[in-house]
C-alpha positions in Angstrom: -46.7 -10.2 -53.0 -45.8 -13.3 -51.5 -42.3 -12.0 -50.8 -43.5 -9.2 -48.6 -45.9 -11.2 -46.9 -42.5 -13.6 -45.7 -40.4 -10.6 -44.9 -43.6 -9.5 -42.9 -43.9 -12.2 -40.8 -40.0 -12.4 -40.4 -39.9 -9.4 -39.0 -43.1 -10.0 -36.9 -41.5 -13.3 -35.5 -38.0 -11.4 -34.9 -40.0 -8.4 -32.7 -41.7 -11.0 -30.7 -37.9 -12.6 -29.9 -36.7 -9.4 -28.7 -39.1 -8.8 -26.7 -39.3 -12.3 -25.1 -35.8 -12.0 -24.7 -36.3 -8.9 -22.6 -37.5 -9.6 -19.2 -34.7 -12.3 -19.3 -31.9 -9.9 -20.3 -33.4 -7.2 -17.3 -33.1 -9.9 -14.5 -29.8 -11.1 -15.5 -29.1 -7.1 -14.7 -30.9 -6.2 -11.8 -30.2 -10.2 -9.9 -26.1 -9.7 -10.7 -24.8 -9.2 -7.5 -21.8 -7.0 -7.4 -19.5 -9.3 -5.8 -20.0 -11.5 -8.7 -19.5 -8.6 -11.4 -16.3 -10.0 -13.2 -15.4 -7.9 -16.3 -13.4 -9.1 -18.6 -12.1 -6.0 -20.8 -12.7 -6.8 -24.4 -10.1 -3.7 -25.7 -7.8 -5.1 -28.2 -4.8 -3.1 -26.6 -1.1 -3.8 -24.9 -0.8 -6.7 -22.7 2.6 -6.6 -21.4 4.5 -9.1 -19.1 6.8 -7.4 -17.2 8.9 -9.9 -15.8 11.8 -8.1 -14.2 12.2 -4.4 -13.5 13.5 -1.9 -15.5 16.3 -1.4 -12.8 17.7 -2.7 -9.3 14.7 -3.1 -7.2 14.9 -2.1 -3.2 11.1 -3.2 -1.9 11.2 -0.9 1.4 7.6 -2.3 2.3 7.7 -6.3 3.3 6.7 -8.4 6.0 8.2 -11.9 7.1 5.8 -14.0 5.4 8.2 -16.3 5.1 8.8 -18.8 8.1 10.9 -21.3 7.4 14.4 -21.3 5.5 13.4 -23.0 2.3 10.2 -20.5 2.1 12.7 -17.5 2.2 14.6 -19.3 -0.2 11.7 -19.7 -2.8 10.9 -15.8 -1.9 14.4 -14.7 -2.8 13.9 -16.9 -5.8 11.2 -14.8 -7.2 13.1 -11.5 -5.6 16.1 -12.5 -7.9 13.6 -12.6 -11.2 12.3 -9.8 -10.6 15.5 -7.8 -10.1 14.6 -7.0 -6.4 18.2 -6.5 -4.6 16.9 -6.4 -1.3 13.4 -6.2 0.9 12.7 -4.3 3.8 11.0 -6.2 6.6 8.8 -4.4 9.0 8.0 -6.6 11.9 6.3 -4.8 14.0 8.2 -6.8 17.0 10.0 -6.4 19.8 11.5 -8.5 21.9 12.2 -12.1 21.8 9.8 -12.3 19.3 12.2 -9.7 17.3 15.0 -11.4 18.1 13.4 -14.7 16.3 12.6 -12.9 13.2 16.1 -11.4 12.9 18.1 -14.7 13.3 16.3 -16.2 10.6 16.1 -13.7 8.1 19.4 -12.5 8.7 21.5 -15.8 7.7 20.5 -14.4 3.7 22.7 -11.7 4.1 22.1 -8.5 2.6 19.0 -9.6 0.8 17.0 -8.7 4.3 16.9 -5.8 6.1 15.0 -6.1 8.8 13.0 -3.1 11.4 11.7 -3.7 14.6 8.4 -2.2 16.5 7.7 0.3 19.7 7.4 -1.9 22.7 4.1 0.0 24.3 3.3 -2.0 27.2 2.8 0.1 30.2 2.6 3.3 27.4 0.0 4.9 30.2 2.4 4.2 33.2 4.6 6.6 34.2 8.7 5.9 32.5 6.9 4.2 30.1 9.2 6.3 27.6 12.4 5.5 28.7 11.7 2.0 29.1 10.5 1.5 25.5 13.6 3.7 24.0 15.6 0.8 25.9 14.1 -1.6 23.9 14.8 0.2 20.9 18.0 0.7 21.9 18.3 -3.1 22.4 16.5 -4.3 19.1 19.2 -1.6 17.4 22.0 -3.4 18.8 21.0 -6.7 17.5 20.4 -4.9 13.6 17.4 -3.3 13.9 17.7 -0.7 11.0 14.6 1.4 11.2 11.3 1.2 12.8 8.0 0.0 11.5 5.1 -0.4 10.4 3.5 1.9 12.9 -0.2 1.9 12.3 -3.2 4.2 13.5 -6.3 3.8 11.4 -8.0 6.3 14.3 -8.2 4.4 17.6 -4.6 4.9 18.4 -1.0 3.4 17.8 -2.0 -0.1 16.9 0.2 -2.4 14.8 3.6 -2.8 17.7 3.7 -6.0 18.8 3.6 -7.2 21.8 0.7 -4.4 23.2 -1.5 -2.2 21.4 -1.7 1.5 22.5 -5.2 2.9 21.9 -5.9 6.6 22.5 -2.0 6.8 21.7 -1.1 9.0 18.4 2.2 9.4 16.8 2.2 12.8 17.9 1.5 12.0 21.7 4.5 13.8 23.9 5.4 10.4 25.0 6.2 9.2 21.5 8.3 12.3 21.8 11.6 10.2 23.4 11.1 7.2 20.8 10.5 9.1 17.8 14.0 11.5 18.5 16.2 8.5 19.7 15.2 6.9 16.2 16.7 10.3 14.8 19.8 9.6 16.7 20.4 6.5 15.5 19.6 6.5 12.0 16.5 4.8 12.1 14.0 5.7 9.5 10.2 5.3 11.0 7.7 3.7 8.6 4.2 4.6 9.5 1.0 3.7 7.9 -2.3 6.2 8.8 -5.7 6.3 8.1 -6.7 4.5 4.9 -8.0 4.7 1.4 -10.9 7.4 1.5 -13.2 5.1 -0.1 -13.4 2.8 3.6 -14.5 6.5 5.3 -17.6 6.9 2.3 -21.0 5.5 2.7 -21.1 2.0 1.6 -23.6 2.8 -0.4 -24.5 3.3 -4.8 -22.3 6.2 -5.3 -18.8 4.6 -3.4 -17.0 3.9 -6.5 -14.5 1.8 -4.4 -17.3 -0.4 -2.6 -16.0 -3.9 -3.4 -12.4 -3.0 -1.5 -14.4 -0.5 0.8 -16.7 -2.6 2.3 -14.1 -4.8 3.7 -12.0 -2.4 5.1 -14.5 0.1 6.1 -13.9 2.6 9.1 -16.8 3.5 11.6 -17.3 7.2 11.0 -20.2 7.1 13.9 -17.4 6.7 16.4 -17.1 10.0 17.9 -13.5 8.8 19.8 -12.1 7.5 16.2 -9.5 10.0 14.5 -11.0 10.5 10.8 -8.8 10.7 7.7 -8.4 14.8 8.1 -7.3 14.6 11.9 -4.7 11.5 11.3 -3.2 13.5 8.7 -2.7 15.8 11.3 -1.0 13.5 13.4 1.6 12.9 10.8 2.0 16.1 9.9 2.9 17.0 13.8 5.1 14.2 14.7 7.2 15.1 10.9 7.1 18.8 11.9 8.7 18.3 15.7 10.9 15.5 15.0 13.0 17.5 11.6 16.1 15.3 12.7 14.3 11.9 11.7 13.1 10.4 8.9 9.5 9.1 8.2 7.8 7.2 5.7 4.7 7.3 5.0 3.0 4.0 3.8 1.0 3.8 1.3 1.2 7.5 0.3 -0.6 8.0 3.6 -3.5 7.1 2.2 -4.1 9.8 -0.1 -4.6 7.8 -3.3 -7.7 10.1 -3.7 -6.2 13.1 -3.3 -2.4 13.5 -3.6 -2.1 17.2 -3.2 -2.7 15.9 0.9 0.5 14.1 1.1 2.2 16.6 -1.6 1.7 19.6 0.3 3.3 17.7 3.1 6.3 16.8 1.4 6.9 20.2 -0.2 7.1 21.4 3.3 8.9 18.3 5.2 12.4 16.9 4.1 12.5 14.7 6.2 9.0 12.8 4.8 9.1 10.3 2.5 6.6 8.0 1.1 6.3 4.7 -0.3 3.8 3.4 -2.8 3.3 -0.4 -1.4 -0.7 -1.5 -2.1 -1.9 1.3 -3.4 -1.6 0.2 -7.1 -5.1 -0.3 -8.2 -5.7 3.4 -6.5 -3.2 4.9 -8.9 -3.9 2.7 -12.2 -7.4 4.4 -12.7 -5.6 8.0 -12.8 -2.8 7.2 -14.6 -2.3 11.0 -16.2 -2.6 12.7 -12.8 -0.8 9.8 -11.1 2.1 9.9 -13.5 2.1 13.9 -12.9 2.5 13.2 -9.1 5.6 10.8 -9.6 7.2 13.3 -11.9 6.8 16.3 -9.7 7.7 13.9 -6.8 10.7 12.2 -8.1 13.0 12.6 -5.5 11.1 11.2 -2.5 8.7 8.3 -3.6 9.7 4.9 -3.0 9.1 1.8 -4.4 7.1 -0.9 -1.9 4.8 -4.0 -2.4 2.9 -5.0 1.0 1.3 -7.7 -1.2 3.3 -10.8 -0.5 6.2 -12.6 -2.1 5.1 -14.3 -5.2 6.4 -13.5 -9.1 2.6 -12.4 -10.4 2.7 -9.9 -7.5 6.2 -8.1 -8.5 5.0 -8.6 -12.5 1.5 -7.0 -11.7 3.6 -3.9 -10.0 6.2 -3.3 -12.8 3.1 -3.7 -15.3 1.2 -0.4 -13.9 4.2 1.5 -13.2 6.2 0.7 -16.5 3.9 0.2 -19.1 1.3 2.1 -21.1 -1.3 -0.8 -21.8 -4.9 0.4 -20.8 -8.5 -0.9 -19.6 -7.5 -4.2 -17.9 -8.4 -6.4 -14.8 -6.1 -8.2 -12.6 -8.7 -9.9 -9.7 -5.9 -12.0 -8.5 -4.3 -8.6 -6.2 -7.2 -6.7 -5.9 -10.7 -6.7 -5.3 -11.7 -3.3 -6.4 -14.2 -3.6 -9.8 -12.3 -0.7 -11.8 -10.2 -1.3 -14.7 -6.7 -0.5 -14.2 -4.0 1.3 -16.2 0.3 1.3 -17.0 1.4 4.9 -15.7 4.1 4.4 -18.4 6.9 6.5 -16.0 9.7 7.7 -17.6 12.9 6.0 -17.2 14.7 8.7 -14.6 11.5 8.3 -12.2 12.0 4.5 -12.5 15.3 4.5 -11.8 14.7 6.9 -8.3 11.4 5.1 -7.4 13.0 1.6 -8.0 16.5 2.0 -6.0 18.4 5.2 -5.7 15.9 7.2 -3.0 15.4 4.2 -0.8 19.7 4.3 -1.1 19.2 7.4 0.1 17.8 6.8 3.3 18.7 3.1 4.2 22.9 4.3 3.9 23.1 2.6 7.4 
């Protein structure tokens, strides 16, 4: 009898812990902030370290982070470990601050290639267009070898140094001039519009992207803003009328969440391209559908970082697009709160995506 009267009070004991334990455990929950959510995946799965790609690496999507000679020599350091033959720099700039830029970077040879940006000052005067091709023409004549990054989140034509042009779209008649001498000369135009759907949501329970969102949001109560459905109009326009030049779209013009928006466009548009630079940890999550895209896309994808210059950067790139590994967390790029997967592409995309379509286009 006395052994049942022990386990009784056991068991009494271990009920009264539980539920002691319980108001602590439900304010641990409900006080965690999500900012301060930091999973750690506890899958026993593939951790691979990619150190260098699978093969020759051009990165069309760079800026000049770098500003001194011995900080491009560290970066071309970490470009050589990671197999990266060359990066494409978009400056945005014009002018003498162009001109800068280019005599640095262009001392390192071919490891550089380096674009320049649309002049807009005085875009709402009239001539406005032929003085801006002139700068193009100028900034060509140095080694200008394409032009970019445009950028137009919705207010306008924004990230051109030394002017912004609000209320000014790519497919404005008086981009008309700029965007066909760039056809003419063999200069590719790199454009980044709108951004990742999740900024456009409400910041609210249900945006599944709110830790990256809320940063980046866009005002959707701004009645003169261009939303995500009108700028991919824009693009669509300026690719359509200007067949003779070549455009990239950043960041898969933003259509992580939906990548029939920017397929549809390049089924119709040869003369579109688009590149996948910081939009990693929106293609990790879908790596099935993601990996369909690429395939079906093979021929006019390219490979770009946007994430600066160091090794962990290129390593965390080559991870998601070469491997297979699965559920894991890398806080140190981005600041979404979903786990991220390897698309594990096949070895003929790789090759296309890493080198051969950006060979394609930067032939000049």
């Amino acid at each position: 009898m006395w052994y049942y009267k022990v386990n009784l009070i056991k068991k009494k004991c271990l009920a009264i812990c539980i539920i002691a334990s319980l108001p602590c455990l439900a304010a641990a929950q409900e006080e965690l902030l999500l900012k301060d959510f930091q999973p750690v995946s506890a899958y026993n799965t593939s951790k691979t370290e990619i150190v260098t790609a699978k093969y020759p690496v051009i990165d069309v999507h760079t800026h000049p982070y770098a500003k001194s000679e011995s900080e491009i020599l560290e970066w071309i350091s970490n470009m050589d470990k990671a197999g990266v033959e060359k990066s494409i720099l978009l400056t945005y700039t014009t002018g003498k601050a162009f001109d800068s830029i280019y005599n640095l970077y262009s001392k390192f040879g071919e490891r550089f290639e380096i674009w320049c940006g649309f002049d807009y000052t005085g875009y709402n005067d009239k001539g406005w267009s032929k003085k801006a091709v002139k700068e193009l023409e100028r900034c060509f004549s140095i080694g200008a070898k394409g032009v970019g990054e445009l950028g137009d989140k919705g207010a306008g034509l924004f990230y051109s140094k030394p002017t912004e042009a609000p209320g000014m779209h790519i497919d404005d008649t008086r981009m008309k001039p700029l965007l066909a001498k760039c056809g003419e000369l063999g200069m590719p135009v790199s454009i980044h519009v709108a951004d990742p759907y999740w900024m456009y949501l409400p910041m609210d329970k249900h945006n599944d992207g709110l830790m990256n969102a809320y940063t980046w949001k866009i005002d959707t109560s701004n009645e003169d803003l261009l939303l995500h459905k009108e700028l991919m109009g824009t693009l669509e326009n300026a690719v359509r009328d200007n067949p003779g030049t070549t455009f990239i779209a950043c960041h898969l013009a933003n259509c992580s969440h939906d990548l029939n928006i920017i397929g549809k466009m390049l089924d119709k548009y040869p003369n579109l391209f688009a590149e996948i630079g910081a939009r990693y940890a929106e293609l990790a999550p879908i790596p099935r559908h993601a990996k369909a895209f690429f395939e079906k896309y093979q021929d006019r994808l390219l490979y770009g970082t946007d994430m600066g210059m160091s090794s962990s950067m290129y390593q965390t790139t080559f991870r998601i697009l070469e491997s297979s590994d699965e559920h894991f967390y890398i806080k140190e790029h981005f600041s979404y709160h979903w786990p991220l997967y390897g698309l594990d592409l096949s070895d003929k995309v790789l090759k296309k995506l890493y080198n051969d379509n950006a060979g394609k286009i930067y032939k000049n």
